[in-house]
N, C-alpha and C positions, 0 to 999 in steps of 0.2 A: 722946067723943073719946079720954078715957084710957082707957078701956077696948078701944077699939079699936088704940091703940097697945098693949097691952099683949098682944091674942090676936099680932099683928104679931112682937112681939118673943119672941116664945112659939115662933110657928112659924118666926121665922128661927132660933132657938136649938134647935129639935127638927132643922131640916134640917143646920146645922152639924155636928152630933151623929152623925148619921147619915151625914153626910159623911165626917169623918174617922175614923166607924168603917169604914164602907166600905173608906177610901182604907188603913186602916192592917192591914182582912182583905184587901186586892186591889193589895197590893203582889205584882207576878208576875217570881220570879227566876228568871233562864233559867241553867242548869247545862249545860255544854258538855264534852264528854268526848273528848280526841286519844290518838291511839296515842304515849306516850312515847318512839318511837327515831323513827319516820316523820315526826309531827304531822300524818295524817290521821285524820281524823273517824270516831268509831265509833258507826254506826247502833244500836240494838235492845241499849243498857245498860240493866240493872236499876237504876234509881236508889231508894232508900229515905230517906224524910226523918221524923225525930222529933221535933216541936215540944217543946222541954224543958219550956216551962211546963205545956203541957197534957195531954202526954205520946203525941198521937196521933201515929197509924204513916201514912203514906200510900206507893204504890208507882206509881211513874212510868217508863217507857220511850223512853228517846231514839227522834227521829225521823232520818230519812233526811241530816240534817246532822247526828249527832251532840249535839244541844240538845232535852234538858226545861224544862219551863216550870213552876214549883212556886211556891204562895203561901209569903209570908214575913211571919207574922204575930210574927219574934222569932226569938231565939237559934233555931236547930235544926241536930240531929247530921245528916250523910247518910256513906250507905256505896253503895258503885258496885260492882257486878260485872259482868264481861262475860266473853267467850270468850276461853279461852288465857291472860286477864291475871291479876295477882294483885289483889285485893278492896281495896278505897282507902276507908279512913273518914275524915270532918273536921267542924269544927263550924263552923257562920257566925255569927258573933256579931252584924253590923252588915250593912244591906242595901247590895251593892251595883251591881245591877242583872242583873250577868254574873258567875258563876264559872269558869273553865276548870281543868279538872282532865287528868290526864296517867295514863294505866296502863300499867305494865310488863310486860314479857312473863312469861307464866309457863304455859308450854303445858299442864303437869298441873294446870291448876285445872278442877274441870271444867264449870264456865260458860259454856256456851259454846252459842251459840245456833242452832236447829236450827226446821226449818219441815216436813220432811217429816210426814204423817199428822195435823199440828197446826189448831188451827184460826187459832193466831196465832204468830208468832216466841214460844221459849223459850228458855230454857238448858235444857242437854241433859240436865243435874241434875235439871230438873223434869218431862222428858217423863216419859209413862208407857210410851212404849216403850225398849228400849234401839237406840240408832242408833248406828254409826260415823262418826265425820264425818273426813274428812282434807282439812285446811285449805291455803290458799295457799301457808303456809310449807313445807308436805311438798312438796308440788308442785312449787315451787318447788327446795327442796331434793333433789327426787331429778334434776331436768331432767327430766321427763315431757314426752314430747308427743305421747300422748293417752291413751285411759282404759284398755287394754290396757297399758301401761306402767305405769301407776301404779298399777296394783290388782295387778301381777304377784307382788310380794312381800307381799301382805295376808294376814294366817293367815284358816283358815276359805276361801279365796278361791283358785279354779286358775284358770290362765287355758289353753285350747288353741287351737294356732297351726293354720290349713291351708292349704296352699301356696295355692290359688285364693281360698277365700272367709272368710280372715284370721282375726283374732281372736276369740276366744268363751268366755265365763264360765262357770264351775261354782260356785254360791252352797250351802253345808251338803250338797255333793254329789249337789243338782239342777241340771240345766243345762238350756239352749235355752229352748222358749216359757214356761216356768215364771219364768224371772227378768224382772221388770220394768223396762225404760231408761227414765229419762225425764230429760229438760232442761226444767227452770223447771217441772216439774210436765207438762208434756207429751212422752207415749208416741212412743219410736221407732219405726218403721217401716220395714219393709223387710229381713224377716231371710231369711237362706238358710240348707238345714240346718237351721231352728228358729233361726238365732241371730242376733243382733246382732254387725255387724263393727268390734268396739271399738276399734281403729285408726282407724278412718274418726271415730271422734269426739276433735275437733282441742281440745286445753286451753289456747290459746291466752288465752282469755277468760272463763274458768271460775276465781269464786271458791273455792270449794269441792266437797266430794262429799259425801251423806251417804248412810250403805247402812243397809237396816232388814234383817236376817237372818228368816224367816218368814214365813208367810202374811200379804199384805195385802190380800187380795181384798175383805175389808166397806170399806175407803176405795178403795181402784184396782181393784178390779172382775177379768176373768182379765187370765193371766199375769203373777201375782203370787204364784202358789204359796212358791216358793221364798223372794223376797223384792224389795225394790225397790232397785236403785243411781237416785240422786236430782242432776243433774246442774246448781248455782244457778252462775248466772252473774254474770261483774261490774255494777255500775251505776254510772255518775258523778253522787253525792249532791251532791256540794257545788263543785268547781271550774267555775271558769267555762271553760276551756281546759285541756282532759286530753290528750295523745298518746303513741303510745309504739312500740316498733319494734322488734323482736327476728329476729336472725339464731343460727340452729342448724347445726354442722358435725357429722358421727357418720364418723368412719373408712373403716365399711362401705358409706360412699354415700351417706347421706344428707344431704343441703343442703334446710335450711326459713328461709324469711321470713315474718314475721307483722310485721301494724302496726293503728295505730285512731287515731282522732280521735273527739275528743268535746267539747259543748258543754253548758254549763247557763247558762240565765239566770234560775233562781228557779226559775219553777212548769213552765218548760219545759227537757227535756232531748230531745237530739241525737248519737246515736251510730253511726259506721261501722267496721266491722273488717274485715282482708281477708288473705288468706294462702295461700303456696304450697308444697306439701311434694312431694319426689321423692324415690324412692330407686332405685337402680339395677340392685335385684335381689342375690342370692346364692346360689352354690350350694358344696357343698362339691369339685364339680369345676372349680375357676375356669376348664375349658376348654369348658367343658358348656356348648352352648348353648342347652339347657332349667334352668332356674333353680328350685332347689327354694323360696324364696323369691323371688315376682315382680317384678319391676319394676313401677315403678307412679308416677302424678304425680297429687297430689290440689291441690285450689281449692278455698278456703271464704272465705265473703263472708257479712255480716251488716249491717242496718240496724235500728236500734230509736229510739223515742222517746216520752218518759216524760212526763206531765204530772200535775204534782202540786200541789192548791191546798184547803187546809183539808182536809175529809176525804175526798176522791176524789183515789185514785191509779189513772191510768189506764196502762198498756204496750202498745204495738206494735212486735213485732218480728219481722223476717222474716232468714231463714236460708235459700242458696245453696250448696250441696257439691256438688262433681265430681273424679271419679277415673276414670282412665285406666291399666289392669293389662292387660298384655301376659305369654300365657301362651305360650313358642316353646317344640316338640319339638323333639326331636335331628333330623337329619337323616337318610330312610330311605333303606332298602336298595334295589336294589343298589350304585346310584353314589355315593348319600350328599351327593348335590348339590339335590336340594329338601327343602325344609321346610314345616310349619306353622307361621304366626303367628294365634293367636284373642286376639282383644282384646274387654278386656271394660269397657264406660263404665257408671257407676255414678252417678244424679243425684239430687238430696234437693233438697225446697226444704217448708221447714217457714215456717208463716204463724201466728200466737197474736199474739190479745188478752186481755190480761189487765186486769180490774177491781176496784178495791177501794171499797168505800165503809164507812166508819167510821163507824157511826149515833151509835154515844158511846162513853164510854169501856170497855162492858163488851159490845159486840156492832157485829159487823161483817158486810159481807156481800160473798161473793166469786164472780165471774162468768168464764170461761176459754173462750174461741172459736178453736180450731184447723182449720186444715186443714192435712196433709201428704199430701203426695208422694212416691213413689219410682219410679224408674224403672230397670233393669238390661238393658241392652244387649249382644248378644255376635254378633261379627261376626269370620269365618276366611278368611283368606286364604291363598294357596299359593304360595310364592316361592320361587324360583330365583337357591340361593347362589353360581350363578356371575355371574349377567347383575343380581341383587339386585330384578329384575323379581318386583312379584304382579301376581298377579290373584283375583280375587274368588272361591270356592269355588261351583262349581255346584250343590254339592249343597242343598237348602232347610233339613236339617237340621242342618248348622255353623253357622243363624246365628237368632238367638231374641231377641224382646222381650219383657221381663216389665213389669207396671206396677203399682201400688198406689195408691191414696189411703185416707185416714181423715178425715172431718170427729168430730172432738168439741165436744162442747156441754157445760160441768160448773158447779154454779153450789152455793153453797154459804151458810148462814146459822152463825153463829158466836158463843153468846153466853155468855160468863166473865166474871164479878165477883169480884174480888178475897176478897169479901165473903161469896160465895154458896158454898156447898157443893158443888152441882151446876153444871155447865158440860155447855153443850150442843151438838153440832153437827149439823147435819142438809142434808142436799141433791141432786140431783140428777146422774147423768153418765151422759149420752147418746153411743153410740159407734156410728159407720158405716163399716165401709169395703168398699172394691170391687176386684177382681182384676180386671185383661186380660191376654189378650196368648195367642199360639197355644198356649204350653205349658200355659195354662189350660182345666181343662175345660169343654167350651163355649165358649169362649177367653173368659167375662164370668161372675165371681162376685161374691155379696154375701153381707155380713152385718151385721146389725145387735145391738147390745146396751145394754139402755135400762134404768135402776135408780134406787132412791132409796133411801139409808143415813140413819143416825139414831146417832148414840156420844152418851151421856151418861156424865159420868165427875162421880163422887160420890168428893165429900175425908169421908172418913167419921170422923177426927180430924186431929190435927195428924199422924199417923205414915202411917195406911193411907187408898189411893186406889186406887176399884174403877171399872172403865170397860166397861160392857157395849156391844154395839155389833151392829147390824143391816144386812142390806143385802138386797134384794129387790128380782131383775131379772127381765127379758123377754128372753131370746133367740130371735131370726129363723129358727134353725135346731134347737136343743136346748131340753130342759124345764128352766129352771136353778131349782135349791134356793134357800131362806131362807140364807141365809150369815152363820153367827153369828160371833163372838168375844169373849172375855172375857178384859181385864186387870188385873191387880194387881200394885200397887205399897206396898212398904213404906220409906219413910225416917225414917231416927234419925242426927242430925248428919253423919257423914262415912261413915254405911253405907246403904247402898242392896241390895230385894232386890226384883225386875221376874219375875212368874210371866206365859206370856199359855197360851191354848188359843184356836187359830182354826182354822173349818173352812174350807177351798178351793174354790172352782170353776173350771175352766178347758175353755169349748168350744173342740175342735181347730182351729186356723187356718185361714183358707184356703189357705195353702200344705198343709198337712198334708192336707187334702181333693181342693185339687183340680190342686195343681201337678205338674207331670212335667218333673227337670230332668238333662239329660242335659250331661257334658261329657267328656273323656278321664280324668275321675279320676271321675266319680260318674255313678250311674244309677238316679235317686231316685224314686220315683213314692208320687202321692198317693193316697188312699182315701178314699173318700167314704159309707164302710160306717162311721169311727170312730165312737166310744162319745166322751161328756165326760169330764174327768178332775174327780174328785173326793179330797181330801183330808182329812186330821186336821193338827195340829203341834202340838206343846207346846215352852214357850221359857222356860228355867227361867237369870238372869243374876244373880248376885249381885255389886257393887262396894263397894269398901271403903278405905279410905285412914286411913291411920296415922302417928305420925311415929317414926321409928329414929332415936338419934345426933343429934337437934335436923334430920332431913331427912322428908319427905313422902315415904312408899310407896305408889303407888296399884296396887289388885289387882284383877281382874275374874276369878272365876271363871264359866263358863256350859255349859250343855249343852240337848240339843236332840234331839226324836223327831219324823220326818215318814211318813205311810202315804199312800199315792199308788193310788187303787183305777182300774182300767183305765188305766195308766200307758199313752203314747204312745210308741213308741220306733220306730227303723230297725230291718226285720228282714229277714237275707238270705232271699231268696227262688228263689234260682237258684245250686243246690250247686257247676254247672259256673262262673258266673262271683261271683267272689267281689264285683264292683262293683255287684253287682244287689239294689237295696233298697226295701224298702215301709214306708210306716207303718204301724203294728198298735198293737190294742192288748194288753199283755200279762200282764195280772193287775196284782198287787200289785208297789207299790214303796213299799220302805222305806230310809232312812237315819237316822242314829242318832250321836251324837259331843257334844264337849264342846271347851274350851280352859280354858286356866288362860294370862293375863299382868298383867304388871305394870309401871310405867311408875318412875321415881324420878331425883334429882337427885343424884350423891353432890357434887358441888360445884356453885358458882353457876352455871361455864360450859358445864355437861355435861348433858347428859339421855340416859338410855339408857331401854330399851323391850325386853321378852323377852317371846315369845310361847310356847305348845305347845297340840298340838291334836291330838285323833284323830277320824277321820271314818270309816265304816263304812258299807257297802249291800248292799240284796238284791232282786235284780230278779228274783227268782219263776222264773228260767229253770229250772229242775229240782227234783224231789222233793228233801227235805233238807235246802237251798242255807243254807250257813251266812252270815253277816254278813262279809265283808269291806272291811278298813279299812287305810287312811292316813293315815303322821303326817306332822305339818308343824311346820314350827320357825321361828320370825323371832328376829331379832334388827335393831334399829336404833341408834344412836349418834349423837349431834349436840353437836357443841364449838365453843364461842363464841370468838373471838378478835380481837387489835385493836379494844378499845374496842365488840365486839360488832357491827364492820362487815365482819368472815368469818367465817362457818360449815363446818366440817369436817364431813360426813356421810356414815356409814356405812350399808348394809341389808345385810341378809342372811336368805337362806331358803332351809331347808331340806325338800326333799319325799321321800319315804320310797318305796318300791317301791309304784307304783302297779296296784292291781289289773285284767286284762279275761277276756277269758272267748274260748277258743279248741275247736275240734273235735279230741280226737285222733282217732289212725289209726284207732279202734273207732267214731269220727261219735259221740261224747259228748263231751257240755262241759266242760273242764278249765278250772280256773283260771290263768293265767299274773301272770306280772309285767314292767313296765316297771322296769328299775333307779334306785335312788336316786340322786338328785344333789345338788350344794350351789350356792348364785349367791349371788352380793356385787356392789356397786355403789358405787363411793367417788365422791363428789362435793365438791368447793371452792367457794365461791360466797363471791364480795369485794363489795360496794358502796362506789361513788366517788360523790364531787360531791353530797353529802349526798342519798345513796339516787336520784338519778337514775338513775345508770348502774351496771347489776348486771354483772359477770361470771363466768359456772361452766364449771368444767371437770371432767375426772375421767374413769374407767373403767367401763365395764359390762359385763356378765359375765363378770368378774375370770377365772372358771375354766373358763371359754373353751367351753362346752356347745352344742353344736348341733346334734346326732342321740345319744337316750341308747339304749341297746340294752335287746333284751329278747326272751323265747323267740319260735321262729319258729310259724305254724300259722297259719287265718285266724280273722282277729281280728273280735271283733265289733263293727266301727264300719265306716261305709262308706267313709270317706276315709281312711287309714293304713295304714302297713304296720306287719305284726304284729313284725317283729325291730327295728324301733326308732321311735323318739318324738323328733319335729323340736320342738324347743325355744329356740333363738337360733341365732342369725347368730355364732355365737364371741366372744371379746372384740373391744370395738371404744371407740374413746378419745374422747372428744367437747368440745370448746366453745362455748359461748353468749351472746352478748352482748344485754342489756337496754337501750333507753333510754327514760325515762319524763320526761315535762318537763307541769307542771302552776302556773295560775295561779290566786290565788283570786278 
């Protein structure tokens, strides 16, 4: 019996033991991280925590409400950094369940956390590539409404306007199907002329932008030559009740409303946005009743809903656009009493799933289901300015449907330990899509492109990190290459220096193949003889940050070489009419350039940002042909005031004699030039009622630019006139009121 009392008292004494060692390693303190002026919640912090006695490092990452969850086995140090904030260290002596911690703004840190090409959220400090991110506050701060306005002042970055098929990028002096759009990681569609109409993408609901400048073809597959703009949108992490409402007035016409609602109750979220934008056209003949800038009324509407529960995050979200551009001629001769009106509707309806599943804490695996839509409508009618009577145009050829779809499949394994050396990613993206519609040849095309990539990126000490990277597809139409890349990365404290080499692939479109788009300004035809385009690029970034005078300078110097072999370009085809263009391909294309900026504080309330840059090409048109270039200049400015509840912000940017390429009288190509200009944008922006209500106002292009002159000849682009370059609607004065009302 005493003995058996005694194994008894033995093993309640061993499970006691083990009890409160247990309970005293699995105490689990949750660390909670708010934005210091807002008090919302910031997802995807670096949290770091030191147990003092025992001196281990552990690295934790807030989740989508802002809260880590860390054991507290005793005193331990933690230090926080995130994006834009300045870096927060503290010690916890005693447990006490929850900490909340607060972070201050400090937009030069550069922490700041970035998803594009990654295989998980980073800070932008740690990626191995160099990315641009311009966050909510610039966005904010310039009144942008939409991604042609906001990228317009970017160095490195041109934006060109044209009267019918709007706005369109030029990325290190590649443009059209070479630069890649995507929102949430899923590809736009739908472009004319090779481009995306960056107007038609509404920032309504757009946290941030992040641009990677060079080849990204081993992760996004073609057109991605150039490089990728990365469009993340907002999400309601943590409120139970989110909504918000915003009205836009601009001088020259323009009236916008946007609004959303949104619901969370834990592991389920609920979100609807919806919005109308018109403008009313502009010409510099305000009698002209053909409008060099069109009139136009766009609708965008979005439904998303998010479920999140341990470690599956699941999204559904679907996206609705419509625009209505009405393109009217003058009235012809001889009475001058009839006209044309062609109107052209424009529809998008983008569909993505997106899946996460978090196997543990060092690999995750990611699944993305799209389908998009596009459809472009154009329909001419013939009206009668005296009776205001149409009628439908008989002819078959004033009126044309075009259509597009793309289903994607991409699916993705992802695995980094803190621990490990090598971090791997590897997966799949399968891409389909289909042309109709009569201007297509055959009026029904397809293509398909189907790959599987592989990047391992090896920390090969604490300073250098080398990331080789493969990607090996099938294309339905072309032989497509192994598509390599290799990056390197060197860090030492506050200097940073990102070398990449990536090779390209890009098969021609099917617009470039097989569309034929005819309208009063253009007469585009496609070819189905094209070659693929294949490329080199080298992306040499250096950053740096120091402190002058007790302030932080931060510097980026960078440059950059692209070789583009069977480059795709418009080429006139018909000496007697200068509208008549084919796609060809035409040798070698190169561009070549660099920038030097720097970002700094000289007092608490001010931050300024100076940019310069030259960019330089050689499109192979003639024996010789020397390298011609463009400089560009920014300047930004942002002053804090009243307790940091208004912001004063300045942009500015300068663009240098742009170069094109003209026939003279001898029918040889001369170089010409577009003249230099300068643009400024001052914007005020107050918040009332502890940040519900934002209001901004302000001026846009201060120096009043709308057509910039330049020699006469014909030019080599299909859509322009060679003696001048349409670049804004003049100055125009604008206000904007915010309301945002949220419950926790």
């Amino acid at each position: 019996m005493i003995g058996y009392m005694i194994r008894q008292l033995l093993f309640l004494l061993i499970l006691l033991t083990t009890f409160f060692q247990s309970y005293s390693q699995g105490e689990r303190l949750t660390i909670r991280v708010l934005d210091g002026e807002t008090n919302l919640v910031l997802p995807y912090c670096y949290v770091t925590t030191e147990i003092m006695k025992s001196g281990e490092v552990s690295l934790f990452t807030t989740d989508e409400n802002g809260e880590a969850e860390v054991e507290f086995p005793g005193k331990m140090a933690v230090n926080i950094n995130f994006l834009g904030y300045r870096s927060l260290s503290d010690t916890i002596h005693d447990f006490t369940g929850q900490k909340t911690y607060q972070l201050l703004s400090d937009p030069y840190n550069l922490e700041q956390v970035v998803i594009t090409g990654q295989n998980k959220p980073v800070s932008i400090d740690n990626s191995i590539y160099s990315i641009k991110l311009i966050g909510k506050r610039t966005i904010e701060q310039k009144a942008s409404n939409n991604l042609a306005e906001l990228l317009d002042d970017e160095l490195n970055i041109q934006i060109n306007n044209d009267p019918s098929l709007g706005s369109s990028v030029k990325l290190q002096g590649i443009a059209g199907e070479n630069v890649k759009i995507l929102i949430d990681g899923v590809p736009v569609i739908g472009r004319l002329d090779g481009n995306i109409d960056l107007s038609q993408i509404n920032l309504n609901e757009v946290d941030h932008v992040e641009i990677v400048e060079g080849p990204m073809s081993v992760i996004y597959g073609s057109n991605a030559l150039a490089g990728v703009i990365n469009i993340i949108t907002k999400e309601n992490r943590r409120s139970k009740l989110m909504t918000g409402l915003e009205s836009y007035y601009e001088s020259v016409g323009v009236y916008n409303i946007n609004g959303n609602v949104n619901f969370n109750t834990g592991s389920h979220g609920l979100g609807f946005n919806f919005g109308r934008n018109f403008f009313g056209g502009y010409s510099l003949d305000p009698n002209s009743r053909s409008k060099q800038w069109k009139p136009k009324e766009q609708y965008n509407g979005r439904a998303q809903y998010i479920f999140t529960k341990n470690k599956i995050k699941t999204k559904f979200k679907s996206d609705v656009f419509r625009e209505r551009l009405l393109d009217r001629n003058n009235p012809s001769a001889p009475y001058f009493d009839k006209g044309n009106d062609t109107w052209f509707h424009t529809f998008r309806l983008n569909n993505s799933l997106h899946n996460n599943l978090r196997i543990d804490a060092s690999s995750n695996v990611n699944l993305l289901l799209s389908y998009s839509y596009y459809n472009r409508e154009k329909i001419r009618y013939l009206k009668d300015l005296t009776t205001l009577e149409r009628l439908l145009s008989p002819n078959p050829g004033d009126h044309d449907t075009t259509a597009f779809n793309a289903f994607i499949v991409r699916g993705s394994y992802n695995y980094d330990h803190p621990k490990n050396k090598i971090s791997i990613q590897t997966g799949l993206d399968l891409n389909h899509e289909t042309a109709f519609g009569k201007r297509i040849l055959n009026t029904r095309e397809n293509m398909g492109d189907y790959a599987v990539f592989l990047s391992a990126k090896w920390k090969v000490n604490e300073v250098f990190t080398l990331q080789p990277s493969v990607r090996a597809s099938y294309n339905t139409k072309y032989d497509a290459p192994l598509t390599p890349s290799l990056n390197l990365k060197y860090a030492r404290q506050d200097h940073s220096l990102r070398l990449s080499y990536a090779r390209g692939f890009r098969a021609p479109s099917l617009k470039e193949l097989y569309l034929y788009f005819y309208d009063s300004n253009h007469q585009i035809e496609g070819n189905e003889d094209l070659k693929a385009e294949n490329s080199h690029n080298l992306n040499l970034v250096v950053d740096t940050k120091y402190r002058m005078l007790g302030r932080d300078i931060a510097w980026q110097i960078s440059g950059f070489y692209n070789k583009i072999f069977d480059k795709i370009t418009l080429v006139n085809i018909d000496a007697e009419n200068s509208l008549h263009y084919r796609n060809e391909n035409v040798g070698e294309f190169q561009s070549v350039g660099g920038s030097i900026k720097f970002e700094f504080k000289p007092i608490d309330k001010i931050d300024v940002g100076l940019g310069f840059s030259e960019i330089g090409r050689k499109d192979n048109l003639y024996e010789d042909e020397p390298f011609i270039f463009t400089t560009n200049g920014n300047a930004n400015l942002s002053l804090k005031m009243l307790n940091n509840t208004a912001t004063l912000s300045l942009f500015y940017k300068y663009l240098g004699p742009y170069p094109y390429y003209i026939y003279n009288e001898n029918d040889q190509i001369d170089i010409s030039y577009i003249d230099d200009y300068h643009n400024m944008d001052i914007t005020l922006n107050k918040k009332f009622f502890n940040y519900k209500l934002s209001v901004s106002t302000g001026v846009k292009n201060l120096f009043n630019n709308i057509a910039i002159a330049g020699s006469g000849g014909q030019q080599g682009t299909a859509h322009s006139d060679a003696s001048s370059s349409l670049v804004g609607w003049g100055r125009s004065y604008f206000v904007s009121l915010k309301y945002n009302f949220q419950t926790d």
